[in-house]
C-alpha positions in Angstrom: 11.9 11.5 -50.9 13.2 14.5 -50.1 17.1 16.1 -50.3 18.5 18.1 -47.5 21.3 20.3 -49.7 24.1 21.7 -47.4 27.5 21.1 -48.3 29.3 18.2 -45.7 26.5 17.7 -44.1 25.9 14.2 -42.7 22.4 12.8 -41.8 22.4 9.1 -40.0 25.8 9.1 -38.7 25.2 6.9 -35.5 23.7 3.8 -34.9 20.8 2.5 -37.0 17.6 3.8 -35.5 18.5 6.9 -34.4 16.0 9.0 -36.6 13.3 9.6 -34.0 9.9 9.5 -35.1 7.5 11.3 -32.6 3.2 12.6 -33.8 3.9 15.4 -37.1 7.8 14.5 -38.3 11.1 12.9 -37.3 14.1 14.4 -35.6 17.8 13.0 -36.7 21.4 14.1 -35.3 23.5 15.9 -37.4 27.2 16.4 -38.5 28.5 18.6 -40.7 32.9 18.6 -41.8 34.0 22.1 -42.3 37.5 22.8 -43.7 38.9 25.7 -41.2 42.5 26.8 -41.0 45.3 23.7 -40.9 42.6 20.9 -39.0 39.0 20.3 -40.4 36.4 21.5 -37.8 32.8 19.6 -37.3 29.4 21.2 -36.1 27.1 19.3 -34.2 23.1 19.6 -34.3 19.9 18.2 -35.2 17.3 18.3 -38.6 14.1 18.3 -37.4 11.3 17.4 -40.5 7.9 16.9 -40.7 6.1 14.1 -42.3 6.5 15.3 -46.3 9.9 15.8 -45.6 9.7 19.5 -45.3 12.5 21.3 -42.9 11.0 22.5 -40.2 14.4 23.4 -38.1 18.0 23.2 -38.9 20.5 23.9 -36.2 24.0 23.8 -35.2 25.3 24.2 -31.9 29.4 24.3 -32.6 32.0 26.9 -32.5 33.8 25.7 -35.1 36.9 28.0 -34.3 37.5 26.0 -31.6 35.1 22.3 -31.6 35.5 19.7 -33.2 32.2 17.8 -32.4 29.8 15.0 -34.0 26.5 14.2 -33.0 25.6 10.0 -33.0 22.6 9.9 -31.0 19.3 11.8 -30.3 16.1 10.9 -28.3 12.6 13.2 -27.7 12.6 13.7 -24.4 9.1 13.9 -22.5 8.5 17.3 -22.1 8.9 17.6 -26.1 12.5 18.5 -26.5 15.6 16.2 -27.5 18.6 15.1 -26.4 21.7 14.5 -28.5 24.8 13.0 -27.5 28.2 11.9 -29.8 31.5 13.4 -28.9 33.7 17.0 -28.7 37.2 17.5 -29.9 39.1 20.2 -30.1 40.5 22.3 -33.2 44.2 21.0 -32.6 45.6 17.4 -32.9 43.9 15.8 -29.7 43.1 12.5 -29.1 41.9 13.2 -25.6 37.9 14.6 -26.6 34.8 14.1 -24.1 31.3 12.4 -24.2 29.2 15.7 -25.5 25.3 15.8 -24.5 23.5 18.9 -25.9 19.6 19.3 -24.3 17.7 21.3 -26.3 13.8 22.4 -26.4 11.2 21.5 -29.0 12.6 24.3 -30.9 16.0 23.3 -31.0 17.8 26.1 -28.3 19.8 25.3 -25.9 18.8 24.2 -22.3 21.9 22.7 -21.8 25.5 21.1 -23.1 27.9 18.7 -20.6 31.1 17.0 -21.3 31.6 14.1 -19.6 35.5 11.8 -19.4 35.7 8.9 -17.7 39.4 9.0 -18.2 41.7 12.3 -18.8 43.5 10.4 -21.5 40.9 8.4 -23.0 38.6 9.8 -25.3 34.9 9.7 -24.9 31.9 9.0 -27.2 28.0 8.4 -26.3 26.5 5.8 -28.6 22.8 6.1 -27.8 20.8 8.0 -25.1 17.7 7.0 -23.6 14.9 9.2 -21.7 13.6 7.7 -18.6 10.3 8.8 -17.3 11.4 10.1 -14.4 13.0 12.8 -15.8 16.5 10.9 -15.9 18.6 9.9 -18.5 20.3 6.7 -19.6 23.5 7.2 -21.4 25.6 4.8 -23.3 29.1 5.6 -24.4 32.6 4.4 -24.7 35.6 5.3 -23.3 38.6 4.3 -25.4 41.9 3.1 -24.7 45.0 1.8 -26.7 46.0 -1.8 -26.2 49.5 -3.0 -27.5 50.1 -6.9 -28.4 53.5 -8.3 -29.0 52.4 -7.9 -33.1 50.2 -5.4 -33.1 47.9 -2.4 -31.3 44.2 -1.9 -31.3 41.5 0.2 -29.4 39.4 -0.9 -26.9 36.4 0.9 -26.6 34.8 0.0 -23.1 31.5 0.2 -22.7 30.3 3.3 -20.6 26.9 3.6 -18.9 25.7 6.7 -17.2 22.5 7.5 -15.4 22.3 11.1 -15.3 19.7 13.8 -13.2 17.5 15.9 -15.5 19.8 18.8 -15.5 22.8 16.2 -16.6 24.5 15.4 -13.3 25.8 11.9 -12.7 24.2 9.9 -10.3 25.5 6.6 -11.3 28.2 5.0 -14.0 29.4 1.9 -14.7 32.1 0.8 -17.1 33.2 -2.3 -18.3 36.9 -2.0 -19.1 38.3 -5.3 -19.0 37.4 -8.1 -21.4 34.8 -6.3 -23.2 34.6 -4.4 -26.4 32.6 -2.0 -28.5 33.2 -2.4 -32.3 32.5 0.1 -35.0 28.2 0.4 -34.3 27.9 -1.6 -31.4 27.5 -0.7 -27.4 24.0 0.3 -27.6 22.0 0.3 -25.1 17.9 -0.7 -25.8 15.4 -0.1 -23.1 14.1 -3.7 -21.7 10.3 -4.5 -21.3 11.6 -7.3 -19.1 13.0 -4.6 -17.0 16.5 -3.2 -17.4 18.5 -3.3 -20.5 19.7 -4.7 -23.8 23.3 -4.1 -24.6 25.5 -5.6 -27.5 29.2 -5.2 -28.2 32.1 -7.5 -29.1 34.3 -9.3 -26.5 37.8 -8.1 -26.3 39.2 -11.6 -27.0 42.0 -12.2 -29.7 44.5 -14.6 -30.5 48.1 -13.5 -29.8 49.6 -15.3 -32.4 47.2 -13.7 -35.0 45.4 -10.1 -34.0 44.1 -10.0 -37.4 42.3 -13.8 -36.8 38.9 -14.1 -37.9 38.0 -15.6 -34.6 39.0 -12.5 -32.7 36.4 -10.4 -30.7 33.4 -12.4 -31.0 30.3 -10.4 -30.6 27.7 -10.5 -27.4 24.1 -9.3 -26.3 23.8 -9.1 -22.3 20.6 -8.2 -20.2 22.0 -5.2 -17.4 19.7 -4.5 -14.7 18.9 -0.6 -13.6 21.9 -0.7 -11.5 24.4 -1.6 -15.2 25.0 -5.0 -14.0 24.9 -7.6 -16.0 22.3 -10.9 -15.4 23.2 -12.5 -18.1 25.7 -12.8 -21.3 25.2 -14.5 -24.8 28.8 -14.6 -27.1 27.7 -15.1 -30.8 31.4 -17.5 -31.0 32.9 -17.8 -34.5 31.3 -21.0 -36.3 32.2 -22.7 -39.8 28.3 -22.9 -40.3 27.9 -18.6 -39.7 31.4 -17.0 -39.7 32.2 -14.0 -37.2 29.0 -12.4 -36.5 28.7 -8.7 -35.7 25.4 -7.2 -34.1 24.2 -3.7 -34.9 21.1 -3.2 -33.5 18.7 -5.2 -31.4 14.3 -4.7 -31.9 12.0 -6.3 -29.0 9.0 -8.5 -29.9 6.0 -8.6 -28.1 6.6 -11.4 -26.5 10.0 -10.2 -24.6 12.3 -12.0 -27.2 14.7 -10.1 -29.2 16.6 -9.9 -32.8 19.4 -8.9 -33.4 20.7 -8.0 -36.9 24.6 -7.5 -38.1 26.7 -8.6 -40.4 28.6 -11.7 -40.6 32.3 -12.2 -41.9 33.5 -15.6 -43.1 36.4 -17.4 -44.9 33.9 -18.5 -48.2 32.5 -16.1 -50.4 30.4 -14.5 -50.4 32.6 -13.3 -47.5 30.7 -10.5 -46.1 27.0 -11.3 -45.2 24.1 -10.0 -42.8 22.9 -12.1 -40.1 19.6 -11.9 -38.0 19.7 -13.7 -35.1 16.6 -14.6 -32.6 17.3 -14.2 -28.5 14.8 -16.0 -26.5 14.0 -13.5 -23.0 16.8 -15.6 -21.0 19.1 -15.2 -23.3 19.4 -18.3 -25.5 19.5 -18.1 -29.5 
């Protein structure tokens, strides 16, 4: 056990997972909230700590006159450096900020940073990054929109997949804006042994007369190819027996099957619950 003392500071502010281990230590994305002027301002940036815990860098990458930025993902990338990816506002009142990737060496400086928008007025937001060996990159974001009901509004954060040159060029995207959605920790992407990948969200299915229904947005885990399309689709439905389920993160076995683990709402108590789930290779629980 160690404590990393710096006031605001936020260690393991994406998905679950994204502490990297790699031979000597373990590399984790950063945030740290930072009072300046009339709007709080973030800085963006990795902790980089060896195996007793000890600090061996600390960096932020933010000018936070003018950035607003948080950092949800990070991956070592072959050649030893990392890779972190999350999101940049602005030091004003904008809902409008881009998908942020910051390349760095193994010391932590600066090779690189790209913004990316799918949409000029939807904000952006990578989820997870993944390092291809190849020298590409794998990027999974959101792009979110508003959506109004005759009741009620909510976000739709469609799913956003990049394939990106080494240097942070697009070669490829896909996005899935229509009938899917990410929730909260989910839209991860997970590299597939069967080829391809792993990607879980929520379904951007609700009940008009009820946006609040506990039946709404029923979570998924789909198999995409290389190209981002998808082969196959598995909706975890709302059931009396398991309540709305919610995955968070996905681990492979050895044998090409996966689990997924979440959390599960229902109308009993104990109300809130987790829930591990078992996906067979094709897809079937």
């Amino acid at each position: 056990k160690n404590i990393f003392g710096y006031n605001h500071a936020s260690l393991y502010v994406g998905n679950p997972g994204e502490i990297k281990a790699f031979p000597g230590g373990y590399i984790s994305p950063l945030q740290i909230l930072q009072p300046h002027g009339t709007y709080p301002s973030g800085r963006a940036g990795f902790i980089k700590y060896d195996t007793a815990g000890d600090t061996v860098f600390f960096r932020t990458y933010t000018d936070t006159s003018i950035y607003f930025e948080v950092m949800l993902a990070c991956a070592v990338m072959p050649d030893g450096g990392y890779l972190g990816g999350g999101g940049r506002g602005y030091d004003t009142p904008s809902n409008y900020q881009p998908l942020l990737l910051i390349r760095t060496d193994s010391t932590g400086d600066t090779l690189w940073t790209h913004t990316y928008q799918k949409i000029d007025t939807q904000p952006a937001t990578a989820i997870n990054v993944i390092p291809l060996a190849d020298g590409h990159i794998v990027v999974a974001a959101q792009s979110t929109h508003l959506v109004f009901t005759h009741l009620d509004s909510y976000y739709n954060n469609a799913p956003w997949f990049l394939l990106l040159d080494s240097l942070g060029n697009i070669l490829r995207d896909t996005v899935y804006s229509s009938g899917y959605l990410v929730g909260e920790n989910c839209g991860s992407l997970y590299d597939d042994i069967n080829g391809g990948y792993i990607h879980i969200g929520m379904l951007d299915s609700y009940d008009p007369a009820d946006i609040y229904a506990i039946t709404n947005f029923p979570a998924y885990i789909a198999h995409l190819d290389t190209n981002f399309r998808m082969t196959w689709i598995t909706n975890f439905n709302y059931s009396v027996a398991y309540g709305h389920r919610q995955g968070v993160i996905v681990r492979q076995l050895q044998d090409s099957s996966y689990i997924i683990l979440g959390e599960a709402d229902a109308t009993y108590a104990p109300h809130t619950m987790g829930f591990a789930a078992k996906i067979s290779r094709a897809g079937a629980i």
